[in-house]
N, C-alpha and C positions, 0 to 999 in steps of 0.2 A: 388630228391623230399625232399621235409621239412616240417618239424612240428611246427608251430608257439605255444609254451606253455606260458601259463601266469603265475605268480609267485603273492602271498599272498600280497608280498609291493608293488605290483603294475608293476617289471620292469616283462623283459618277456626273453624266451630262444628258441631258434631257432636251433631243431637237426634236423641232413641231417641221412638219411636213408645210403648213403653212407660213411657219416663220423661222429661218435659218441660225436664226442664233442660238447659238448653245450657252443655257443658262448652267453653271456649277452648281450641284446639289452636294451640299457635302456631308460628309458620315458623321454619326455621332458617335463618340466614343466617349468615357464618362473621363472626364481629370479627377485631380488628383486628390481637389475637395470632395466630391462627391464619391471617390471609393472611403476617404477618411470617413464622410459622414455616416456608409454604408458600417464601417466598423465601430465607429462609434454608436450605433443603433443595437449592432449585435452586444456588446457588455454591456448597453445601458438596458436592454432588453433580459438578459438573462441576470445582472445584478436586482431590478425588479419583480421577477417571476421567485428568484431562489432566496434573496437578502432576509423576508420574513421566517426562513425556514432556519439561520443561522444565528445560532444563542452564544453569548460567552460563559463559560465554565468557571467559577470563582469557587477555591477547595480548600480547607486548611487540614494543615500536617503538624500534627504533633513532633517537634524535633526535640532531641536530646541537647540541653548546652551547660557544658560542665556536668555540678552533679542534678541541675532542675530540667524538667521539661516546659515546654512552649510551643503555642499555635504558631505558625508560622505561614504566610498568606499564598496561592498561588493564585495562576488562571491561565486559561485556554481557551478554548472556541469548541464548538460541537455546533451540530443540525439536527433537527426531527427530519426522520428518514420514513416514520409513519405516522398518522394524522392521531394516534390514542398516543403520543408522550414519550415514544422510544426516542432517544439520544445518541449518535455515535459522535463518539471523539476520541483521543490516545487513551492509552494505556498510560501513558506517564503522568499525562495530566492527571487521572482521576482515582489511579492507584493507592491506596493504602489513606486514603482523606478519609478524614475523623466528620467532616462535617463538607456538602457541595449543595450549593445553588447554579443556578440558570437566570442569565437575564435575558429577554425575548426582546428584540430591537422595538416592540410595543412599547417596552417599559418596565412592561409584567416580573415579576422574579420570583420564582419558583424554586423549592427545596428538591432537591435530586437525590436518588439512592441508585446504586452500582448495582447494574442487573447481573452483569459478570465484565472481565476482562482479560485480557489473553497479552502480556509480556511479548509471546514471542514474536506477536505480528503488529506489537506495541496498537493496540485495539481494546475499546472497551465501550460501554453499553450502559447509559446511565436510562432512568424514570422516572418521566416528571407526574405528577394527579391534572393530567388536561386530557381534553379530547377536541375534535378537529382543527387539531395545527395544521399550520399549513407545510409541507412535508416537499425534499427536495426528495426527485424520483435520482433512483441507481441507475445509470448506465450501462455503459458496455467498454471495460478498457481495451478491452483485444483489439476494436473496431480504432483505437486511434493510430494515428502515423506522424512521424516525426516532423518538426514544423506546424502542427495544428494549433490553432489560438486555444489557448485555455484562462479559464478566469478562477482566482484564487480570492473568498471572502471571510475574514477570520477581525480578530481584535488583536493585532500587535501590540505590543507594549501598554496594552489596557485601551486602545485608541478604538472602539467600537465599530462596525461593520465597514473596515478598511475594505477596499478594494483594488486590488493589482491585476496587472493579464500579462500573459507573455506568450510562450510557445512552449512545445512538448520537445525539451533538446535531445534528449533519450529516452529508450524504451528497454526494457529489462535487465534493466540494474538491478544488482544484488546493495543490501545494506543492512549492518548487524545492530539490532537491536539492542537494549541495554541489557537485557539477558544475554547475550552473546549469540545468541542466535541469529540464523542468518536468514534474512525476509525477502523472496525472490519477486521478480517482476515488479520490481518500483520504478515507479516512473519519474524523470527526471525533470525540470523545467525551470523557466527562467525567471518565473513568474515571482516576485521580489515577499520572499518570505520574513519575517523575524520573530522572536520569541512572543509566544501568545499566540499565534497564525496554528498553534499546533491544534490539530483535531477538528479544523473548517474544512470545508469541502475545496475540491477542485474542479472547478464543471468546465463544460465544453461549450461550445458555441449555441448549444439547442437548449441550456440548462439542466444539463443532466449531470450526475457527479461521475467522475470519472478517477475519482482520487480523494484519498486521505491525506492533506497536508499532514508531515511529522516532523522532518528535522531540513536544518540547513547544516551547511559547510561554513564554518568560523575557520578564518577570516578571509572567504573568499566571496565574490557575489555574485548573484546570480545560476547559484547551484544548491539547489531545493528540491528532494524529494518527498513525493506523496505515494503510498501503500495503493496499489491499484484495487478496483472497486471490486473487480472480480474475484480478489485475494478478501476484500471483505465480503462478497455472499456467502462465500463458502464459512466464514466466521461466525458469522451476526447470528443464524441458526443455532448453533452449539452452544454460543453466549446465551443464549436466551430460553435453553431448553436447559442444559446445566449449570450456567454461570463461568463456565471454564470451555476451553478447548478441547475435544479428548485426545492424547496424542497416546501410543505405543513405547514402552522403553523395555531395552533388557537386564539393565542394571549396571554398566560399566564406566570406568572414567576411561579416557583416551586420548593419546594425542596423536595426530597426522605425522607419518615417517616415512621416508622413503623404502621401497622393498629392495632388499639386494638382489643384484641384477641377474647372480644364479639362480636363487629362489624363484624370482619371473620369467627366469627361460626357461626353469626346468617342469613349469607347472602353467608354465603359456599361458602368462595371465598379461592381460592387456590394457591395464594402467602399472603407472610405474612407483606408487602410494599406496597407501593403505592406514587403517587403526589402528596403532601399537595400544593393547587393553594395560593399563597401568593399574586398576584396581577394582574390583569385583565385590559387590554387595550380595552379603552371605544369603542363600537363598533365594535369590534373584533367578528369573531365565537364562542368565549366562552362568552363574554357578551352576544350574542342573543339567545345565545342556554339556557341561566340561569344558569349558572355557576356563584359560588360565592367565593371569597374568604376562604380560612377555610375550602373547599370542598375536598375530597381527590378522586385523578382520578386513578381508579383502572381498568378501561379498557376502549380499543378504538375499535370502529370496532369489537367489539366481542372479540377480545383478551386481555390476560393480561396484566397490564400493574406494574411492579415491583417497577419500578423509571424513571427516566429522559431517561435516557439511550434508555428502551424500548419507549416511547415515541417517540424521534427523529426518531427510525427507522422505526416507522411505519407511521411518518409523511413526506412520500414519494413523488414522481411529481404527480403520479397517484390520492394521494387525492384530489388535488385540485380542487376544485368546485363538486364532488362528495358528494352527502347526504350518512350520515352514523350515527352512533352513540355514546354517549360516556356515561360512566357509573361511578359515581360518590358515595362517601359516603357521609353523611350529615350528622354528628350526628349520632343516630341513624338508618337513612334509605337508603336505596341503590336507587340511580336515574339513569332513564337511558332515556337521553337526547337525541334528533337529534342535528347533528352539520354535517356543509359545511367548511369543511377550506378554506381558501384562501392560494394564493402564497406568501411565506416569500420573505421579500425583502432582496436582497444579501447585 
């Protein structure tokens, strides 16, 4: 018979009733090889699963030089996201190409056509003639947390199914697309980007994508973000039923001004910004609603409205042809308008 004892540092001692000596049993704890090896199983395992799912994007653009035009070469990265030939990759990459292939880490190279793409959330949706590709599954970005290992697989600098990992440094970053637009909850990470990385996946530990690589920060390193996955569900649908986005406009130019600080106290508005409308397209929702230049749009739909920014988001598919409201200062006075947007044209 024996006595299992525990010991203060954790190891333990094991005395026999028939023999007094206490033999050390000591605990196992894994060092430092063995959590290394642990992580290196998880990238080499999800670089496996996902790597055949990831194509590079090769595009040419006619450019203007002096008075001739000329092809001009680009490339990106992209993934089949479903097993019949759909492609996501940027919006920059694949934008406005006269002519786009796909090469499949098989070898294979395949001609691409633009199912649609969307600027504002720099996203786009090419289609190749195949059927069961092997297709990396979407994710869930909301589910990540800062510090979680992420793996980035893309073609830097034309160098074919590169592989980086790093970590998730932030989480809901704003960052404005080349439209000017501002593309919310991007995610931020450490994981070693460069040009050509654009429009590869960014998965997570299970191989799942959790992000659109898009841009880095020149000349800083290690500050690369990717469009989160969940900002592409809500895309990839609209791309691929219209070829575009549908968003809501009412027709106005605008810049972000501060409201004077009478104006805000006397009409208890509770941002300290607004829209100053500089110019009004004739016929638009805000011309019929009597909106006028000079006017500043301090809420839409009942909500606040800060600057531009708010504005774009709340001029979503949903508003279009919906009566609603929009609330303006004048001078002196607070108006609060009906207005119908219409659909912005892509």
């Amino acid at each position: 018979m024996s006595t299992l004892l525990s010991l203060a540092d954790g190891g333990s001692l094991r005395a026999s009733a028939s023999d007094p000596t206490k033999i050390p049993v000591t605990p196992k704890h894994p060092d430092d090889t063995e959590l290394l090896d642990a992580y290196s199983r998880a990238v080499s395992g999800v670089v496996e699963r996902a790597a055949p799912a990831v194509v590079s994007v090769e595009v040419q653009h006619r450019r203007r030089s002096g008075g001739s035009r000329r092809e001009a070469q680009g490339h990106g990265s992209g993934f089949a996201f479903t097993p019949d030939g759909f492609i996501l990759t940027n919006s920059h990459v694949a934008h406005g190409a006269t002519k786009t292939e796909v090469a499949f880490a098989d070898g294979r190279r395949l001609r691409a056509e633009l199912v649609g793409d969307d600027p504002e959330t720099d996203l786009a949706i090419l289609r190749v003639d195949a059927s069961s590709l092997i297709a990396a599954p979407l994710g869930d970005s909301a589910a990540l947390r800062v510090g979680q290992v992420v793996i980035a697989i893309g073609n830097p600098l034309g160098f074919q199914s590169t592989v980086t990992a790093g970590v998730v440094s932030a989480l809901g970053r704003s960052f404005r697309s080349v439209s000017g637009r501002l593309i919310d909850n991007v995610i931020q990470t450490d994981a070693a980007l460069n040009p050509g990385n654009s429009g590869g996946p960014l998965l997570d530990s299970r191989g799942n994508v959790v992000g659109v690589n898009t841009a880095v920060i020149l000349p800083a390193q290690g500050i690369c973000f990717a469009v989160a996955v969940n900002t592409v569900k809500l895309v990839v649908g609209q791309l691929i039923a219209y070829g575009h986005v549908r968003r809501a406009r009412i027709g106005v130019g605008g810049q972000n001004v501060s409201l004077p600080r009478l104006a805000a106290r006397a009409h208890r508005l509770i941002q300290p910004s607004g829209v100053l409308i500089t110019t009004i397209e004739s016929g638009s929702p805000a011309d019929k609603a009597g909106l006028q230049a000079g006017d500043i749009i301090v809420a839409f739909d009942g909500k606040p409205v800060h600057g531009i920014d708010d504005l774009h988001r709340l001029l979503t598919g949903e508003r279009i042809g919906a009566a609603t409201t929009v609330a303006a200062v004048r001078k002196a006075e607070r108006l609060e308008l009906p207005i119908t947007a219409t659909e912005s044209r892509p």
